[in-house]
C-alpha positions in Angstrom: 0.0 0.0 0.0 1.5 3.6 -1.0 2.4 6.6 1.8 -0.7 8.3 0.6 -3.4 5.3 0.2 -2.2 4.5 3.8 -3.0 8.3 4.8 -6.3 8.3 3.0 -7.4 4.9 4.9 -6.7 5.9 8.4 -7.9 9.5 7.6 -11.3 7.8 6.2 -11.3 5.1 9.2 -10.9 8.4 12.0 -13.6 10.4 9.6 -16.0 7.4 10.1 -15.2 6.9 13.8 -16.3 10.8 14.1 -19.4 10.5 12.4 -20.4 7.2 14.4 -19.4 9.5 17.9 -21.8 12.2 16.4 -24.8 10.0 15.8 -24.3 8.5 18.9 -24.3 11.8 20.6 -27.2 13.1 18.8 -29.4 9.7 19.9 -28.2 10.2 23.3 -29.7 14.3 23.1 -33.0 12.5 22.0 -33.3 9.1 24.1 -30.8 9.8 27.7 -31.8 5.9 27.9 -28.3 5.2 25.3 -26.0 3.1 27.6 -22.8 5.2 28.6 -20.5 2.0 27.5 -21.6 2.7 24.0 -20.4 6.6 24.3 -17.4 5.1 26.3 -16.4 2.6 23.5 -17.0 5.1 20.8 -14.7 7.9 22.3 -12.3 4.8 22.8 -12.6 4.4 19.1 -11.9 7.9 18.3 -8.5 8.3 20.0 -7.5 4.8 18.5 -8.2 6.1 14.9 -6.9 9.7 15.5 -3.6 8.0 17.3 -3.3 5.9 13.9 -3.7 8.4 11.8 -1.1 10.8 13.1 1.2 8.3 13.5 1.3 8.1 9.3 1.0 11.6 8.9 4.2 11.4 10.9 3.0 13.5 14.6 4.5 10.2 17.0 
Protein backbone atom coordinates (compact mmCIF):
# COMPACT_ATOMS: atom_id res chain seq x y z
CA UNK A 1 0.00 0.00 0.00
CA UNK A 2 1.53 3.58 -1.00
CA UNK A 3 2.39 6.57 1.81
CA UNK A 4 -0.71 8.29 0.62
CA UNK A 5 -3.36 5.35 0.19
CA UNK A 6 -2.21 4.45 3.81
CA UNK A 7 -2.98 8.32 4.83
CA UNK A 8 -6.28 8.28 3.04
CA UNK A 9 -7.44 4.86 4.87
CA UNK A 10 -6.74 5.88 8.43
CA UNK A 11 -7.88 9.45 7.64
CA UNK A 12 -11.32 7.85 6.18
CA UNK A 13 -11.30 5.09 9.16
CA UNK A 14 -10.85 8.43 12.02
CA UNK A 15 -13.55 10.41 9.62
CA UNK A 16 -16.03 7.37 10.13
CA UNK A 17 -15.24 6.86 13.75
CA UNK A 18 -16.30 10.82 14.10
CA UNK A 19 -19.36 10.47 12.42
CA UNK A 20 -20.36 7.23 14.36
CA UNK A 21 -19.36 9.50 17.85
CA UNK A 22 -21.78 12.16 16.39
CA UNK A 23 -24.79 10.01 15.83
CA UNK A 24 -24.34 8.54 18.85
CA UNK A 25 -24.28 11.83 20.64
CA UNK A 26 -27.24 13.09 18.81
CA UNK A 27 -29.40 9.68 19.91
CA UNK A 28 -28.19 10.24 23.34
CA UNK A 29 -29.73 14.26 23.13
CA UNK A 30 -32.96 12.47 21.97
CA UNK A 31 -33.32 9.08 24.10
CA UNK A 32 -30.82 9.84 27.68
CA UNK A 33 -31.81 5.85 27.87
CA UNK A 34 -28.27 5.16 25.33
CA UNK A 35 -26.05 3.09 27.61
CA UNK A 36 -22.79 5.23 28.61
CA UNK A 37 -20.49 2.03 27.48
CA UNK A 38 -21.61 2.74 24.00
CA UNK A 39 -20.41 6.61 24.29
CA UNK A 40 -17.44 5.08 26.34
CA UNK A 41 -16.39 2.58 23.54
CA UNK A 42 -17.01 5.10 20.79
CA UNK A 43 -14.66 7.90 22.32
CA UNK A 44 -12.29 4.78 22.78
CA UNK A 45 -12.64 4.41 19.13
CA UNK A 46 -11.89 7.94 18.28
CA UNK A 47 -8.49 8.26 20.00
CA UNK A 48 -7.46 4.78 18.48
CA UNK A 49 -8.20 6.10 14.92
CA UNK A 50 -6.91 9.70 15.53
CA UNK A 51 -3.57 7.98 17.29
CA UNK A 52 -3.27 5.93 13.94
CA UNK A 53 -3.67 8.42 11.84
CA UNK A 54 -1.08 10.76 13.13
CA UNK A 55 1.15 8.30 13.48
CA UNK A 56 1.30 8.13 9.34
CA UNK A 57 0.98 11.64 8.87
CA UNK A 58 4.24 11.37 10.95
CA UNK A 59 3.03 13.46 14.63
CA UNK A 60 4.46 10.25 17.04
Amino acid sequence: MAEQELKNTKFDAHVDAIEKHKALLEKLHLDSNTHLDEINNSISNLTLTLEEYLKVIGIP
